[in-house]
C-alpha positions in Angstrom: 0.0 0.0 0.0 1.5 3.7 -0.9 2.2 5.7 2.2 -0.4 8.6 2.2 1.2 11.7 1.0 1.4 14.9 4.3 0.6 18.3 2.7 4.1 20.3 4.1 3.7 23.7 6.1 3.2 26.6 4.2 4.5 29.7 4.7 2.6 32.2 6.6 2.8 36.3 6.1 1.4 39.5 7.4 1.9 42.7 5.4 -0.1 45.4 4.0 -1.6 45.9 0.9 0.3 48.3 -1.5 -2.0 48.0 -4.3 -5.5 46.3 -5.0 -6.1 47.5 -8.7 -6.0 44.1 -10.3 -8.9 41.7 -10.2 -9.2 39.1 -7.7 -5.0 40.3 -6.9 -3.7 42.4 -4.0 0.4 43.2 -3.9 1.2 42.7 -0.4 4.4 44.3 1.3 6.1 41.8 3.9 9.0 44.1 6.2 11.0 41.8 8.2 14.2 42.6 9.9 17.2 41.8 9.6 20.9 41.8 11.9 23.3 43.7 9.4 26.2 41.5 9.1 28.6 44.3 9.6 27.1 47.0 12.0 25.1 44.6 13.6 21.6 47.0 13.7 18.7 45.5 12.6 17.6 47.0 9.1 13.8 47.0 7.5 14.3 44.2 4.5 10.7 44.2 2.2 9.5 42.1 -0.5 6.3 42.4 -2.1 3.9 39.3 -2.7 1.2 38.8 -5.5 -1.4 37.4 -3.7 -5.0 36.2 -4.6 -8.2 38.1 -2.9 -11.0 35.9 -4.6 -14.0 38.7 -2.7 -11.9 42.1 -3.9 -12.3 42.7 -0.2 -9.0 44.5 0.6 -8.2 48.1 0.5 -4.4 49.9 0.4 -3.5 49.8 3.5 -4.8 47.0 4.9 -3.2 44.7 7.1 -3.4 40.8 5.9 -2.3 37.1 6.7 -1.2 35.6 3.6 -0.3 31.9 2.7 1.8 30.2 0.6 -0.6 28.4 -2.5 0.1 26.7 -5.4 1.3 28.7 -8.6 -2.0 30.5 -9.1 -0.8 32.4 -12.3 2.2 33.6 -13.2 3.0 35.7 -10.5 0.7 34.7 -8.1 1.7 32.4 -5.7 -0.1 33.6 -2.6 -3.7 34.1 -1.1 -5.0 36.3 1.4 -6.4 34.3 4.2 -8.0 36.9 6.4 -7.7 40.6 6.9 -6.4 41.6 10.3 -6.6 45.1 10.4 -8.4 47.7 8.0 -7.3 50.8 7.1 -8.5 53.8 9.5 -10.9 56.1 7.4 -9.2 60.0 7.7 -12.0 62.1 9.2 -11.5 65.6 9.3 -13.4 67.1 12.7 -11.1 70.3 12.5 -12.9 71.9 9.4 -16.3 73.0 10.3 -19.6 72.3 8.3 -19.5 75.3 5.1 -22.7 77.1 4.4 -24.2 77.4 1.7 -24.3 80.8 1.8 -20.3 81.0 2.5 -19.9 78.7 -0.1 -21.8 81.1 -2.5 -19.4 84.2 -1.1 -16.2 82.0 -1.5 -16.7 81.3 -5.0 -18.1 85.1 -5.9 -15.2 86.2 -5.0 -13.0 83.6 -6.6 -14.7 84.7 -9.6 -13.8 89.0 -9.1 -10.0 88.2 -8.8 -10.1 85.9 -11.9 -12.0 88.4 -13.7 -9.4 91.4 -11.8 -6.6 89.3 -13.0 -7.8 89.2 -16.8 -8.3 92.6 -16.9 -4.6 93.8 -15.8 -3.4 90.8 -18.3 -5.1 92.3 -21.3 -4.0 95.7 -19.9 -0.9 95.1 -20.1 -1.1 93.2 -23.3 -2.2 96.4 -24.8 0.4 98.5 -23.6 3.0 96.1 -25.0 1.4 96.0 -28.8 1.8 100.2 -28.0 5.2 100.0 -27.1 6.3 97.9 -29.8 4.6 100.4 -32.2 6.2 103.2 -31.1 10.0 101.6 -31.4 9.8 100.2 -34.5 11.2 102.0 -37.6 10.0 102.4 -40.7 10.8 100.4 -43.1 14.2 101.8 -45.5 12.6 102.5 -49.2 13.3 99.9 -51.5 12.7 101.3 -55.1 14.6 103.9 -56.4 11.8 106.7 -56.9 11.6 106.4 -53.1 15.2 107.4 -52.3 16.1 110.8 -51.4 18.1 112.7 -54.1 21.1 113.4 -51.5 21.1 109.6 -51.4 21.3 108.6 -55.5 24.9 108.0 -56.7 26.5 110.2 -59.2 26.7 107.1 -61.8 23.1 107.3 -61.9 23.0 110.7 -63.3 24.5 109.6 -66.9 
């Protein structure tokens, strides 16, 4: 009779989640630490995981218990087996409740500096296409009638 086959241990992570966009797929970031050979302080090591989330339940910043699988893909060679800790939600209490009416002033008077700052823009886009007239020479004459007499050779005069 064959000796029944024992399923090894798998391995057994936590991390967090770095990114969930992928279906069914989280990327998982495992720190450990490690004795520096040399200095002997322990340094942050990371790798990152692949691992399958078969309900799209996690979010960035989760914390999750992973566990080695078979070769799900090609990548993919983890699963998440339960999330221990969810992300805290930011809730800002410091910034009070905006009224409606303040919200109305705010953007009135978001609206009078744009329209302030156009103005002086096309101010003083006007007074540029003024300067720039009054610098510029005339053009020299190109045709001979044009020329002043002082200026014609004594050749021409034949």
């Amino acid at each position: 009779m064959p000796a029944k086959k024992t399923r090894g241990r798998r391995k057994v992570f936590e991390g967090i989640v770095v990114s969930n966009k992928m279906d069914k797929t989280v990327v998982v970031r495992v720190e450990r630490r490690v004795l520096h050979p040399k200095y002997g302080k322990y340094v942050l090591r990371s790798s990152k995981f692949m691992a399958h989330d078969e309900h799209n339940e996690c979010q960035e910043g989760d914390l999750v218990r992973i566990m080695e699988t078979r070769p799900l893909s090609r990548h993919k060679r983890w699963r998440v087996v339960e999330i221990l800790q969810r992300k805290p939600q930011l809730v800002r209490t410091d910034q009070p409740e905006l009224e409606e009416e303040t919200l109305e002033k705010m953007i009135e008077e978001r609206m009078q500096r744009r329209t302030t700052r156009e103005k002086k823009a096309q101010a003083s886009e006007s007074q540029d296409e003024n300067h720039t007239d009054e610098t510029t020479t005339p053009a020299a004459p190109t045709t001979p009638d044009q020329q002043n007499p002082s200026e014609t050779s004594p050749s021409a005069d034949h």
